[in-house]
DRENMARRO-388493 format. One record per atom (N, C-alpha, C): residue in three letters; x, y, z. Coordinates in steps of 0.05 Angstrom, whole numbers, plus 32768, in hexadecimal, padded with zeros to 4 digits. Example, Ala and Ser with C-alpha at 12.3 -4.5 7.8 and 13.67 -1.06 7.14 Angstrom:
BEGIN
ALA81087F8E809C
ALA80F67FA6809C
ALA81087FBE809C
SER81017FD3808E
SER81117FEB808F
SER81028001809D
//
This chain:
BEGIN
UNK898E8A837227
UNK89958A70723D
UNK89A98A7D724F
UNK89A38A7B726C
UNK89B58A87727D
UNK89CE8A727280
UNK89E48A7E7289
UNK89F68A667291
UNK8A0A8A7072A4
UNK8A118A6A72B7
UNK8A228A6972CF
UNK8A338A7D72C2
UNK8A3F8A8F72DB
UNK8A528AA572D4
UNK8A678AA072E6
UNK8A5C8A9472FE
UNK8A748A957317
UNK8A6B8A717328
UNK8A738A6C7329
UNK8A7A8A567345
UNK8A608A627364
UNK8A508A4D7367
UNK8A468A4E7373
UNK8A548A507393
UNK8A4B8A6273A7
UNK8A5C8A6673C1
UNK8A5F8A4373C7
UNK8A738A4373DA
UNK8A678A2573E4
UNK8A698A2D7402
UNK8A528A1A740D
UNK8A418A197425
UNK8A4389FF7431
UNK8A4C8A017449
UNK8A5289E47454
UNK8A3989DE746C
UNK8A2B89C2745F
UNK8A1389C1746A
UNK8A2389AF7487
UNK8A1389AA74A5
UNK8A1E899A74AD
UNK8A3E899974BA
UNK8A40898574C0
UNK8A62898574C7
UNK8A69899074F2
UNK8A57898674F8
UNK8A5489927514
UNK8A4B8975751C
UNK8A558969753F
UNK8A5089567550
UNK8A5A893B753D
UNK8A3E89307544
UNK8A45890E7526
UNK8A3989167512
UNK8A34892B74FF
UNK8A26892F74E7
UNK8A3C893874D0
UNK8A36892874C1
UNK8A4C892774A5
UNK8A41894C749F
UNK8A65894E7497
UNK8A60896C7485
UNK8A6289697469
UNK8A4B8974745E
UNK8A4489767441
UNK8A52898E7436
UNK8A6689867427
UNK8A6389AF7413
UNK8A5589B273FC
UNK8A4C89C173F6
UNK8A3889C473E0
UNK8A4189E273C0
UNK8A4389DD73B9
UNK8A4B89F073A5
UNK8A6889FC739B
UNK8A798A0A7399
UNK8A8F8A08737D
UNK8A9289F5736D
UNK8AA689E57373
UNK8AB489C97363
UNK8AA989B0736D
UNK8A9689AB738C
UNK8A8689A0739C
UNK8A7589877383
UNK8A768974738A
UNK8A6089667378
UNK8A428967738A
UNK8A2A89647375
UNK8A13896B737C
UNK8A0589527391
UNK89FB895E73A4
UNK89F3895373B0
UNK89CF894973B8
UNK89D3893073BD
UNK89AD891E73AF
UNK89A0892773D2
UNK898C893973D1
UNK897A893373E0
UNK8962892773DB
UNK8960891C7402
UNK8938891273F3
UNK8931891C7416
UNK890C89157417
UNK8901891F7430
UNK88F68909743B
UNK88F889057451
UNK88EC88F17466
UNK88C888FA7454
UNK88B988DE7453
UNK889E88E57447
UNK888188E0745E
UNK888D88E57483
UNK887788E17490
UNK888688F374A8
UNK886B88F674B3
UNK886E890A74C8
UNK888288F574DE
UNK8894890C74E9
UNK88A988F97505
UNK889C88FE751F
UNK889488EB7521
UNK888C88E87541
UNK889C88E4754D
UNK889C88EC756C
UNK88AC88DE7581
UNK88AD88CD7587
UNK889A88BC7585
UNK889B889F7582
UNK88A788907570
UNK88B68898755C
UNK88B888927548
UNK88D1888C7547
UNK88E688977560
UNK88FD8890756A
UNK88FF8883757E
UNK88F388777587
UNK88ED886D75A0
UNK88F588487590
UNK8900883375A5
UNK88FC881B759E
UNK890288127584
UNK88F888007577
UNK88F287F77565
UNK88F888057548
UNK88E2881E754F
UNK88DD882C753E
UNK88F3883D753B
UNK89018848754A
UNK891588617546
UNK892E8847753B
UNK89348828753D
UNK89488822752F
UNK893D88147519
UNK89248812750D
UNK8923881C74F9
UNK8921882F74DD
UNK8921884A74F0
UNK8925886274E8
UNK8944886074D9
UNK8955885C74F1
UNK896F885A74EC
UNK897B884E74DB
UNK8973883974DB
UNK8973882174C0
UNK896E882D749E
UNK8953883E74A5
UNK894D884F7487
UNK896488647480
UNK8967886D748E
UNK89748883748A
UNK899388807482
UNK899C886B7492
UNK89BB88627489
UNK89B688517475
UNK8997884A7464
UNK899B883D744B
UNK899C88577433
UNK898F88697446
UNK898D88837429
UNK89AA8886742B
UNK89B8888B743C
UNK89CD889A7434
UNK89E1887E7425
UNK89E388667425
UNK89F38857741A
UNK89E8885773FF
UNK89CC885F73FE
UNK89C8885D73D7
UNK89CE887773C7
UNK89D7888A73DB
UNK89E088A773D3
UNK89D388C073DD
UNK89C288C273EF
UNK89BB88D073FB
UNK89C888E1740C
UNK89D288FC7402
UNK89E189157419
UNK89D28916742B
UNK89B889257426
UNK89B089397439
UNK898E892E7433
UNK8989892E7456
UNK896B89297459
UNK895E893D745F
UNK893E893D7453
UNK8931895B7462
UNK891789457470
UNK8911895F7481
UNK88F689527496
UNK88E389697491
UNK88C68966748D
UNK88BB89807494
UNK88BA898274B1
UNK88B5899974BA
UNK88B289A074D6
UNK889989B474DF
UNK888889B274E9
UNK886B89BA74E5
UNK886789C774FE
UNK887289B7750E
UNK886D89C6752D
UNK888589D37540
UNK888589D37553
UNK889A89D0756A
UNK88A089B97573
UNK888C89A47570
UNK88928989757E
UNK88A4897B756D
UNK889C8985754E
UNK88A28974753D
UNK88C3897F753E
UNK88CE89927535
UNK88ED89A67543
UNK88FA89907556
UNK88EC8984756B
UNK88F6897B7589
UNK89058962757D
UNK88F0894C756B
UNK88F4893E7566
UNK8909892E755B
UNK89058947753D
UNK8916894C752F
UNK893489547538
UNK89398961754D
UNK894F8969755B
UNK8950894C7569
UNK89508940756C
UNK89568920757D
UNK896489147563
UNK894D8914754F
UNK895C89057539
UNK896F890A752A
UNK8972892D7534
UNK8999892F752B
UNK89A489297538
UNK89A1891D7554
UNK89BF8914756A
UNK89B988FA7561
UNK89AA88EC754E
UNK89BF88CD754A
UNK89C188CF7539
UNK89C588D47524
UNK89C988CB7506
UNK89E688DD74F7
UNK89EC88D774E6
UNK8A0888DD74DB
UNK89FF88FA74C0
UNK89E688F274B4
UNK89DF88FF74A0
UNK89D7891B74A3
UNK89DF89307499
UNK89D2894A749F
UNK89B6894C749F
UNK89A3895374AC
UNK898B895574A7
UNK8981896F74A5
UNK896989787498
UNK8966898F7490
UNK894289947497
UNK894789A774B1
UNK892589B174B2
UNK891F89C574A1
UNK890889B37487
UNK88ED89C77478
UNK88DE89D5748B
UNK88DB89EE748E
UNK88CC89FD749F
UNK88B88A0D748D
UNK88A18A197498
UNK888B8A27748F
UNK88838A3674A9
UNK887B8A4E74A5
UNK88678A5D74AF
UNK886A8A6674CA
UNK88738A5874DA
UNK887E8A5F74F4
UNK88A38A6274F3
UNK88AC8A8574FE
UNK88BD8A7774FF
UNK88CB8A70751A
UNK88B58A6B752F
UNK88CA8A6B754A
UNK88D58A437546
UNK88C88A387530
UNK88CC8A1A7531
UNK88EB8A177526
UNK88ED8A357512
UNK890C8A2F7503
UNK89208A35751D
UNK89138A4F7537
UNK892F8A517545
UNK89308A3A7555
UNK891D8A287562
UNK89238A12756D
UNK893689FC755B
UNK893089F5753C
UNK893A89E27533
UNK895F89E67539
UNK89658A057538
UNK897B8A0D753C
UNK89878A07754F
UNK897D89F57563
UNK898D89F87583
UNK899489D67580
UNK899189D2756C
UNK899A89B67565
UNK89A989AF7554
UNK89BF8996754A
UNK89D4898C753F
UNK89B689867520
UNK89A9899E751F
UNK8998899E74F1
UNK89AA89A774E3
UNK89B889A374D9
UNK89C389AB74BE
UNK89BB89C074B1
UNK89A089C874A6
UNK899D89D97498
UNK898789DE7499
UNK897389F47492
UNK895F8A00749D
UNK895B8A077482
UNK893A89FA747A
UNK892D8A017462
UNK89128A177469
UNK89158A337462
UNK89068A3F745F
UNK88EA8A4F744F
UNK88DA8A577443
UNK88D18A697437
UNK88CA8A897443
UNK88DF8A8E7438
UNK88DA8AB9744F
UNK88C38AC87452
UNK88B68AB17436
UNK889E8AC07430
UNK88858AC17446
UNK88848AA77457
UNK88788A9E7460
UNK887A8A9E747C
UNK88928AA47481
UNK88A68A9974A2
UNK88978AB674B2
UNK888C8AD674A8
UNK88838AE174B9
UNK88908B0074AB
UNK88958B1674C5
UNK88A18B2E74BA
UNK88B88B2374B4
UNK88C58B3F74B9
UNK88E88B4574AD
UNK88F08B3B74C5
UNK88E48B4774E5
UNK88F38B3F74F9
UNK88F28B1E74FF
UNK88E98B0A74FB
UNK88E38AF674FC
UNK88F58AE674EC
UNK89018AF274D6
UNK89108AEA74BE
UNK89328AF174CD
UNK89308B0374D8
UNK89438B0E74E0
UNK89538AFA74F6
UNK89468AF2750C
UNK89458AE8751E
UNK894D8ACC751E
UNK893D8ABB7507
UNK89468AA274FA
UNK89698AA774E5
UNK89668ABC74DD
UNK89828AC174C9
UNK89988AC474E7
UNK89938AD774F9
UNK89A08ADC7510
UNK89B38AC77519
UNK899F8AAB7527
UNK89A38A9A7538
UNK89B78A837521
UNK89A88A7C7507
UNK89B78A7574F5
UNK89DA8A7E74F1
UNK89DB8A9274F7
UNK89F98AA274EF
UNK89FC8A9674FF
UNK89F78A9F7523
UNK8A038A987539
UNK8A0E8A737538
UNK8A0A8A68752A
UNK8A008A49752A
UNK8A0D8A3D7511
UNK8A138A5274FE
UNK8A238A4874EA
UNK8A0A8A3074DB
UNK89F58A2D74DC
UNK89EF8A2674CE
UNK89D78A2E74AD
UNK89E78A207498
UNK89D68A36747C
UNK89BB8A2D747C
UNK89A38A40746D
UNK89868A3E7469
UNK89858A437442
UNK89758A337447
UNK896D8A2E742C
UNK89528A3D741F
UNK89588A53741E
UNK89388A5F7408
UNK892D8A5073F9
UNK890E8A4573FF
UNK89058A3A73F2
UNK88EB8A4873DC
UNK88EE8A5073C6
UNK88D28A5773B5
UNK88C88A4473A2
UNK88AE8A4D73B5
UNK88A28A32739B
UNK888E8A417387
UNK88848A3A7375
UNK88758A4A735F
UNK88558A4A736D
UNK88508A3B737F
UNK88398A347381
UNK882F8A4B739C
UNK88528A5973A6
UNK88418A6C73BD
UNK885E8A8073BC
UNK88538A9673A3
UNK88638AA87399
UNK88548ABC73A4
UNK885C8AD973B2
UNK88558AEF73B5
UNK88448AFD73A4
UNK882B8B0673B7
UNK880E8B0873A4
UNK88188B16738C
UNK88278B31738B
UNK882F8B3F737B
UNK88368B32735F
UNK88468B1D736A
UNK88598B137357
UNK88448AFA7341
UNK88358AF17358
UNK88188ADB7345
UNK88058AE8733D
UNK87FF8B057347
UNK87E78B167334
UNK87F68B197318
UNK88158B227321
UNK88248B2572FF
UNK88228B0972F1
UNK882A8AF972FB
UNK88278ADB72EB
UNK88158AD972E1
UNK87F28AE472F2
UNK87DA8AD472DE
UNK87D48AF072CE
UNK87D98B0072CF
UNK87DA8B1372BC
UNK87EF8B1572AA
UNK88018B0472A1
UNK88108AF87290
UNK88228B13728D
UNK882A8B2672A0
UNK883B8B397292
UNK88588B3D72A4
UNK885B8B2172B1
UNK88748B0D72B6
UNK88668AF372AF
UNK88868ADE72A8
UNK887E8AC772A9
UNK887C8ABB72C8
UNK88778A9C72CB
UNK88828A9672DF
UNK88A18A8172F0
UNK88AE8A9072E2
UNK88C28A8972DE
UNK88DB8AA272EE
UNK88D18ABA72D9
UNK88D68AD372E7
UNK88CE8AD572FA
UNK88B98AD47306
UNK88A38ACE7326
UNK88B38AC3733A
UNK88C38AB27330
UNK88D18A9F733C
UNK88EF8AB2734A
UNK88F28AB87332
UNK89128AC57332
UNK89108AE07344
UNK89018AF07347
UNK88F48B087355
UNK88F08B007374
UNK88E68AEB7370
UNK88DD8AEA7390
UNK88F88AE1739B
UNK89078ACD738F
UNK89258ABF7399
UNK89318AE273A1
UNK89398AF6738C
UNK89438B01738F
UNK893A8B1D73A3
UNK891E8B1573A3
UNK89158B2973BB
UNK89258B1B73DA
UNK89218B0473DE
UNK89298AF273F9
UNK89458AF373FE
UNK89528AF873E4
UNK89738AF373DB
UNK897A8B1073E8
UNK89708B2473DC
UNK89798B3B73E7
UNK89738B467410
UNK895E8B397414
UNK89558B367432
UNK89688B2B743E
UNK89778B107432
UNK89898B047446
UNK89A58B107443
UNK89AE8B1E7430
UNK89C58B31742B
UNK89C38B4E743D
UNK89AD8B57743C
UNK89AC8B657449
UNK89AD8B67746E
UNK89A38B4D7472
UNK89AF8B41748B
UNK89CF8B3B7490
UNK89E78B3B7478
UNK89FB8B33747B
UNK89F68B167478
UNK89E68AFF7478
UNK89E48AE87478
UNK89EF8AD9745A
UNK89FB8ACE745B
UNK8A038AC97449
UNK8A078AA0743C
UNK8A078A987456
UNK8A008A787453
UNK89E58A71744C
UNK89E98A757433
UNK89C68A6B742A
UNK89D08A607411
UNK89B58A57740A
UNK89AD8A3F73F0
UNK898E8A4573EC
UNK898F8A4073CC
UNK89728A4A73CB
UNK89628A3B73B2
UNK89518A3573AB
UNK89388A2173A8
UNK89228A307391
UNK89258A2E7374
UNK890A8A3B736D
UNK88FE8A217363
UNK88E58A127364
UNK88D78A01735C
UNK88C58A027355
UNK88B389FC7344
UNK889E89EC7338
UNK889989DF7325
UNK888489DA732B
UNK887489BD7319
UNK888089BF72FF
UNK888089CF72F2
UNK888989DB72D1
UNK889A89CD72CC
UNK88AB89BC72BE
UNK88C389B572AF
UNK88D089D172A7
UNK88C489DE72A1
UNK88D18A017283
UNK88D78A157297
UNK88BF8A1072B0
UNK88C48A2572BD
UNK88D48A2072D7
UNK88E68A1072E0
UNK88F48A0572ED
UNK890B8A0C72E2
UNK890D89FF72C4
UNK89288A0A72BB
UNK89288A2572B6
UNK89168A3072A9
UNK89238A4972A3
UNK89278A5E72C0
UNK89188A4D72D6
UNK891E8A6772EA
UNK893E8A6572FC
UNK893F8A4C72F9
UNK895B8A4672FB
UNK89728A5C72ED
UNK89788A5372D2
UNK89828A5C72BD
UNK897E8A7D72C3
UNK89698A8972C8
UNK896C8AA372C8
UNK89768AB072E6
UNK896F8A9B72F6
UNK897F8AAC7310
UNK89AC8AA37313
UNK89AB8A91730D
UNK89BD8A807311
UNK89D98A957304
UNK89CB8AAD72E5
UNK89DC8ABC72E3
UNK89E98AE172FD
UNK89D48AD8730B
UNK89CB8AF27320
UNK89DB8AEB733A
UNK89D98AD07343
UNK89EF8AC47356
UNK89F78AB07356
UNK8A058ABB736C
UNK8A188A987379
UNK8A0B8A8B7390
UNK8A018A8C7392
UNK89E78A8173AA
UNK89EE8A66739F
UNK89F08A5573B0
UNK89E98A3473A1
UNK89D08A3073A2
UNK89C98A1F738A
UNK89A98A177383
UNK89A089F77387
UNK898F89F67394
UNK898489DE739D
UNK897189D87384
UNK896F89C17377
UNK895D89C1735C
UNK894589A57365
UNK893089AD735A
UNK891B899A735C
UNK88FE89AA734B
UNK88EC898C7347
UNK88DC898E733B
UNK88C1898C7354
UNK88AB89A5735B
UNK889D8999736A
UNK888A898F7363
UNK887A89807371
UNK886089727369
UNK88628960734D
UNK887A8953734E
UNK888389477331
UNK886D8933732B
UNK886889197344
UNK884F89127343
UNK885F88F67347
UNK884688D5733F
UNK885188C2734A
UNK886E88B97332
UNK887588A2733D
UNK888D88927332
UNK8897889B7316
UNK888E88957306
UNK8895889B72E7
UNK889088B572DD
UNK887A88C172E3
UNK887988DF72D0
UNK888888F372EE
UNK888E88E67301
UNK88A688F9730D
UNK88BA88F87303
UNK88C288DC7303
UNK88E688D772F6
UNK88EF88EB72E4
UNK88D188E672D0
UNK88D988F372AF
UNK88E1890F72BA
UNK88C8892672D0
UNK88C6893B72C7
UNK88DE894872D9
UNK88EA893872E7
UNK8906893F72FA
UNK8917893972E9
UNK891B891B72DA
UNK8931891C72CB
UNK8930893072B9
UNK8922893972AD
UNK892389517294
UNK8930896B729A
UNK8924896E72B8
UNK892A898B72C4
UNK8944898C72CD
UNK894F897872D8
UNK895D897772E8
UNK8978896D72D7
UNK897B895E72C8
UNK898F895B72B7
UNK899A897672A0
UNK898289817295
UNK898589A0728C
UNK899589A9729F
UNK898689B672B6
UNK899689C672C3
UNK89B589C072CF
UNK89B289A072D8
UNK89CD899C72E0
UNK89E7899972C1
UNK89DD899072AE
UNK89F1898C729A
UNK89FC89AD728F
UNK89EE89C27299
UNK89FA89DC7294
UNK8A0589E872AE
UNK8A0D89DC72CA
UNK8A1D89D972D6
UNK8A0B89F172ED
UNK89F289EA72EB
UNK89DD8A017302
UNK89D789E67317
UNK89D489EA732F
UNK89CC89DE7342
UNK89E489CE734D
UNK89E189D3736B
UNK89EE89C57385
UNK89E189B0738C
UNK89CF89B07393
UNK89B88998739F
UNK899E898E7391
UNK899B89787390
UNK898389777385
UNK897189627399
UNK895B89697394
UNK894989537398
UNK8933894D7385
UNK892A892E737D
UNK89148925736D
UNK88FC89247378
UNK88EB89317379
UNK88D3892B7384
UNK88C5891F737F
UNK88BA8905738E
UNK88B188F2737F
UNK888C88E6738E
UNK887F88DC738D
UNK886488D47392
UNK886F88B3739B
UNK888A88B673AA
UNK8891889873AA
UNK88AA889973C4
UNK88BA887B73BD
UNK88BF887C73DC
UNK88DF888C73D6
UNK88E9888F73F0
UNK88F888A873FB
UNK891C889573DB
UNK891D887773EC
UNK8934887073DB
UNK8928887373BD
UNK890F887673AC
UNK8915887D7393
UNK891A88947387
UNK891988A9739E
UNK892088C37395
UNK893E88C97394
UNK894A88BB73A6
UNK896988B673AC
UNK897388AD7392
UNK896B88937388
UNK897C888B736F
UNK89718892735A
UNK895788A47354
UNK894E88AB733C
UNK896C88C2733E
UNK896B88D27355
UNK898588ED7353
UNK899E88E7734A
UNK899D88CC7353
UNK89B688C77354
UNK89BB88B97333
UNK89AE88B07329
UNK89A988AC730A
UNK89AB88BC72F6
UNK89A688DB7300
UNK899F88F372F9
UNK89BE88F872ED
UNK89C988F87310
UNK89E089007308
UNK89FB88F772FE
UNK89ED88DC72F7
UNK8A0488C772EE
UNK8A0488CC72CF
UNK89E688D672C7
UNK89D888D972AB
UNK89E588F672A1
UNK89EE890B72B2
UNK89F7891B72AC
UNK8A14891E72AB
UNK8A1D890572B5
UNK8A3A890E72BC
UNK8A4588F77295
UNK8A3288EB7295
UNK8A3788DB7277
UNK8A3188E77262
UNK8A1B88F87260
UNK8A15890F724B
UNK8A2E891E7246
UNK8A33892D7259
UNK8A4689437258
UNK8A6A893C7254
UNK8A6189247255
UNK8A818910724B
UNK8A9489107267
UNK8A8A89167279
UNK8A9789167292
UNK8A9888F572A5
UNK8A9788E6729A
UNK8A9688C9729C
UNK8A8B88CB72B8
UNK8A8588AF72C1
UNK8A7688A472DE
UNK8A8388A772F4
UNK8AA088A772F4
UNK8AAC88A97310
UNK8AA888B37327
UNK8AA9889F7335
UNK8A9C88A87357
UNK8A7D88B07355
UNK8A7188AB733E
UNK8A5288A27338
UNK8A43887D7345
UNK8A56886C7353
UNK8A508857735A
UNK8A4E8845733B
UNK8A3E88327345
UNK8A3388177339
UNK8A1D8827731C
UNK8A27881F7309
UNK8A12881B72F5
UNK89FC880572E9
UNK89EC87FC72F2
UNK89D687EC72F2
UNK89CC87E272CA
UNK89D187D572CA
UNK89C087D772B0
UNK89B387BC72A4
UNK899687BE729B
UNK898A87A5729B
UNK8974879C7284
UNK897A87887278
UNK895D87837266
UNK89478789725D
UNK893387967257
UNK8911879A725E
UNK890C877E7259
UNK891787667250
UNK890F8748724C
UNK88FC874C723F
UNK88FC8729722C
UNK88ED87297220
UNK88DF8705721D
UNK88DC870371FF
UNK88D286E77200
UNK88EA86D571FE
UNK88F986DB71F8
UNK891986D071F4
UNK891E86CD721D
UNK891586DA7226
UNK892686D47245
UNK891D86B67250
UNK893486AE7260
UNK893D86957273
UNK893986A27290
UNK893A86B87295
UNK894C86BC72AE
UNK893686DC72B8
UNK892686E172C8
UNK891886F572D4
UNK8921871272DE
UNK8934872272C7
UNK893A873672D2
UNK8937874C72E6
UNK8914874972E2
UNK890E876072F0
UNK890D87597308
UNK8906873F7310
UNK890C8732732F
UNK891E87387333
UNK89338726732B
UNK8952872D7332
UNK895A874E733D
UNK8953875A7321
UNK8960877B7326
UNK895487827345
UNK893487837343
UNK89298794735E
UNK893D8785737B
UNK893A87657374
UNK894C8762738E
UNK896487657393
UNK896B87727383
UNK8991876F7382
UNK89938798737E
UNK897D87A37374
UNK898A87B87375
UNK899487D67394
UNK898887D673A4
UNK899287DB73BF
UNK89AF87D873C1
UNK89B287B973C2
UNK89C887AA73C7
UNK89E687BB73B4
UNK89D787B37399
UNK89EF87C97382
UNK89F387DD7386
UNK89DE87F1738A
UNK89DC880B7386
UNK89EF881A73AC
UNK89F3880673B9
UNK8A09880573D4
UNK8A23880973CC
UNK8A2D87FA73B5
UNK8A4287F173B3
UNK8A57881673AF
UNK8A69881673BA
UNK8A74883073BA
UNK8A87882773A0
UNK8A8C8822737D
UNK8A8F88147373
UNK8A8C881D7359
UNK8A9E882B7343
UNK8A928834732D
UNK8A9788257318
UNK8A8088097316
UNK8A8387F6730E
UNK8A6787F272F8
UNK8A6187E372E4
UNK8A4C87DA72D5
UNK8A4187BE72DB
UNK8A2687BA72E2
UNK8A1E879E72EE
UNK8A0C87A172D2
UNK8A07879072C4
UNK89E7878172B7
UNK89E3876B72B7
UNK89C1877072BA
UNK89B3875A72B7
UNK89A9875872AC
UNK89AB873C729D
UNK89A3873A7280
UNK8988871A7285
UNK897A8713726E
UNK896787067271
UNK896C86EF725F
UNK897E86ED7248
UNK898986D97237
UNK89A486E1722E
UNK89AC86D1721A
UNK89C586CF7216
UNK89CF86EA71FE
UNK89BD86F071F3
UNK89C0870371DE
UNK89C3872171EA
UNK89B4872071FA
UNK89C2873F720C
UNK89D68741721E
UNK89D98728722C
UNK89F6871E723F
UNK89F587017234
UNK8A1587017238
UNK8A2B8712723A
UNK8A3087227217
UNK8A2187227204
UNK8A2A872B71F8
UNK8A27874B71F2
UNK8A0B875271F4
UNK8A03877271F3
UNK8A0B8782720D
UNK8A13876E7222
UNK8A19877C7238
UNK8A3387787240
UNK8A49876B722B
UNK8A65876D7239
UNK8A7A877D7239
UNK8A6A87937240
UNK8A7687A6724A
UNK8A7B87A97269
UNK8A608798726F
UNK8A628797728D
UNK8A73878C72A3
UNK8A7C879972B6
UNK8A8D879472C4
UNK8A84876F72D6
UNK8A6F877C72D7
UNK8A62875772DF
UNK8A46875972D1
UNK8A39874472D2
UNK8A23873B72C8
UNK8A1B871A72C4
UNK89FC871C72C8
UNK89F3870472C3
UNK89D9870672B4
UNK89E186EA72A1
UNK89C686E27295
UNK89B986C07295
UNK899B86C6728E
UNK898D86AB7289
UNK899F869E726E
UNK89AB8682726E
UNK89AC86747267
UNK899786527262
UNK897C86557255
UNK89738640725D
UNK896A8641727E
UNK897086207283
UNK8970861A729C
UNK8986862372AB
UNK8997862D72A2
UNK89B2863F72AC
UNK89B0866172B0
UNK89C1866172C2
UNK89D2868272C4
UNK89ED868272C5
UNK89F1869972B0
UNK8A0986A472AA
UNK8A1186B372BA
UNK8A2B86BA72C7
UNK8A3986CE72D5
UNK8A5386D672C1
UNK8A5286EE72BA
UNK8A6686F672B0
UNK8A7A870C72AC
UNK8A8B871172A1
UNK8A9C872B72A1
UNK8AAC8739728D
UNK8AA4874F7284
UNK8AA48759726B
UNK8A9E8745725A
UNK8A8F87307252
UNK8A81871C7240
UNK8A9287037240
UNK8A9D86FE7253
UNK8AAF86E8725A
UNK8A9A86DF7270
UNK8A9086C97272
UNK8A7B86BA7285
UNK8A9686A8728F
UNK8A9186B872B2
UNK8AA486AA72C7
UNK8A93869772D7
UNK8A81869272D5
UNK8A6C868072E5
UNK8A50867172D3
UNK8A45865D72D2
UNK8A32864C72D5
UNK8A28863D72E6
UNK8A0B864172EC
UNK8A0386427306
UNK89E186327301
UNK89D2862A7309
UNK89B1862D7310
UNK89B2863C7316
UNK8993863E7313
UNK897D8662731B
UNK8983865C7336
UNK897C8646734F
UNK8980864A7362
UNK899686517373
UNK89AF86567367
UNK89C986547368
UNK89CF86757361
UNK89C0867D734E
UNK89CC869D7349
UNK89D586AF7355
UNK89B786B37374
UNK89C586C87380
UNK89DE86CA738D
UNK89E386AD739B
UNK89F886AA73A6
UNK8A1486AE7395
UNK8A1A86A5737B
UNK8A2986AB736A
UNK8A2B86C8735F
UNK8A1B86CD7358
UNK8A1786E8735A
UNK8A2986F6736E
UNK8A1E86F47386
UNK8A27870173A2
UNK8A3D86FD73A0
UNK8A5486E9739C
UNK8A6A86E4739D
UNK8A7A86F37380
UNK8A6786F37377
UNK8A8186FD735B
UNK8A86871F7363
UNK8A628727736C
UNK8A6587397370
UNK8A7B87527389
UNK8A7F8738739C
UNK8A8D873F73B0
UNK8AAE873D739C
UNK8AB6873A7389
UNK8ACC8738737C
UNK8ACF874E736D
UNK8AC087667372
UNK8AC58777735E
UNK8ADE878B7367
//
């Protein structure tokens, strides 16, 4: 098992016009990305639609969202994208492929950070030119390798099994690693991914002793809702509980805020493993699976109330419980909480019930206790 030798550089994403500056790596806590999941039209800021753009985006970042990525496919799409960094507060970050005159345009704009593959962006001079304008601009690029489009060299060795793909991984990082050093470039962050659980971690683990590069961690193609969670939480709690990765993102077959608080779960789950308690981890959520014993509809309750919690800037314990035997008693630990009582709800605190209420009555009681925290 590899394990950290030095302190990752830190790289300050952002921090120019109205865009929050992110730092990312030494003593830095890790930061939750996710990606816009539809193409940005220009239209799409226009009216209506561009304030409810706005609306999404200042909900990701209130449920914990640092840093947003967009893919960027064209030139038009660059233009766009450059509009939607002059309103928003959040760093945004253009995914780029294949062309790179789309990365020097994204550059002439208040983007945050510039996601690449070198592999793909063209020659050396092409690479050069995007590293160039980047320096000039102060803003860092993120090497991205994915397992799925590794240098022929490097995937003839993989299916001829005489590298793994893991090493595949670590080779090509460090072929791109050495290209941008050799530029003098030095604001970078870099990305090995795939589908693999084993091979995610271990390619991590084996570069992570080679540098200080900060590492962006994710699972690609994890797939929909639940067998993503699992195969990100697995990967991603490994790697972060041995103190590898700056950034992460969950990739998920779902919408943009469950990738946000699956990360952000991640790293609440890691910071309690490792005995490093929740602080400045927010709200802890915790709730029933209910049963035949329940009065009171948890899972209603939770879905509508969780947004709302998961806001709260607040490193506090809420449950919701479905009868009396899990709240207030299995749950008075909790900082608040409510349960089915019968035709009643309980509101309570550390297992001291400060309220009795009707079901129709809860949320509002609720709301109020909750505003008392």
């Amino acid at each position: 098992m590899g394990n950290p030798v030095t302190k990752a550089r830190i790289i300050k994403i952002g921090g120019f016009d109205q865009v929050e500056s992110v730092l990312v790596g030494g003593d830095y806590p890790v930061v939750v990305q996710t990606m816009w999941k539809d193409r940005l039209e220009r239209s799409d800021l226009e009216g209506p639609s561009g304030q409810a753009i706005a609306t999404r985006i200042e909900k990701l970042q209130n449920l914990g969202c640092g840093l947003l990525r967009f893919a960027v496919p064209d030139l038009e799409s660059a233009e766009v994208l450059g509009e939607l960094a002059r309103r928003v507060s959040i760093p945004l970050v253009a995914d780029i492929h294949f062309d790179y005159k789309i990365a020097l345009r994204c550059l002439d704009f208040p983007i945050a950070k510039i996601r690449i593959n070198p592999g793909n962006i063209g020659n050396l001079d092409r690479v050069k030119a995007v590293v160039s304008k980047a320096g000039e601009k102060g803003i860092p690029i993120r090497i991205g390798i994915n397992a799925g489009s590794l240098p022929q060299d490097l995937r003839i060795q993989v299916e001829e099994k005489t590298i793994s793909r893991s090493e595949a991984l670590v080779q090509a990082a460090e072929r791109e690693l050495e290209v941008f050093e050799n530029l003098n470039f030095h604001n970078v962050l870099l990305s090995m991914k795939a589908s693999s659980i084993a091979d995610t971690i271990q390619a991590n683990r084996l570069l992570v002793s080679k540098t200080d590069v900060p590492l962006h961690l994710g699972v690609t193609e994890a797939g929909p809702l639940i067998p993503g969670i699992v195969r990100n939480a697995v990967a991603l709690h490994t790697l972060l509980a041995e103190g590898i990765g700056s950034t992460i993102r969950v990739s998920l077959s779902d919408t943009m805020e469950n990738e946000v608080l699956t990360g952000r779960e991640i790293l609440g789950a890691v910071s309690d493993s490792t005995g490093k308690g929740r602080e400045g981890q927010g709200v802890i959520l915790v709730s029933c699976p209910r049963c035949g014993r329940n009065s009171f509809d948890t899972h209603e309750f939770t879905e509508r109330w969780r947004d709302t919690l998961y806001t709260l800037k607040k490193d506090v314990t809420v449950a919701v419980m479905g009868c009396p035997v899990n709240g207030p008693g299995e749950a008075k630990h909790a900082d608040l909480g409510i349960t089915g009582a019968g035709d009643r709800v309980l509101i309570f605190r550390h297992g001291t019930v400060v309220r009795t209420v009707s079901r129709d009555q809860a949320d509002e009681a609720f709301r109020q206790e909750l505003e008392k925290l």
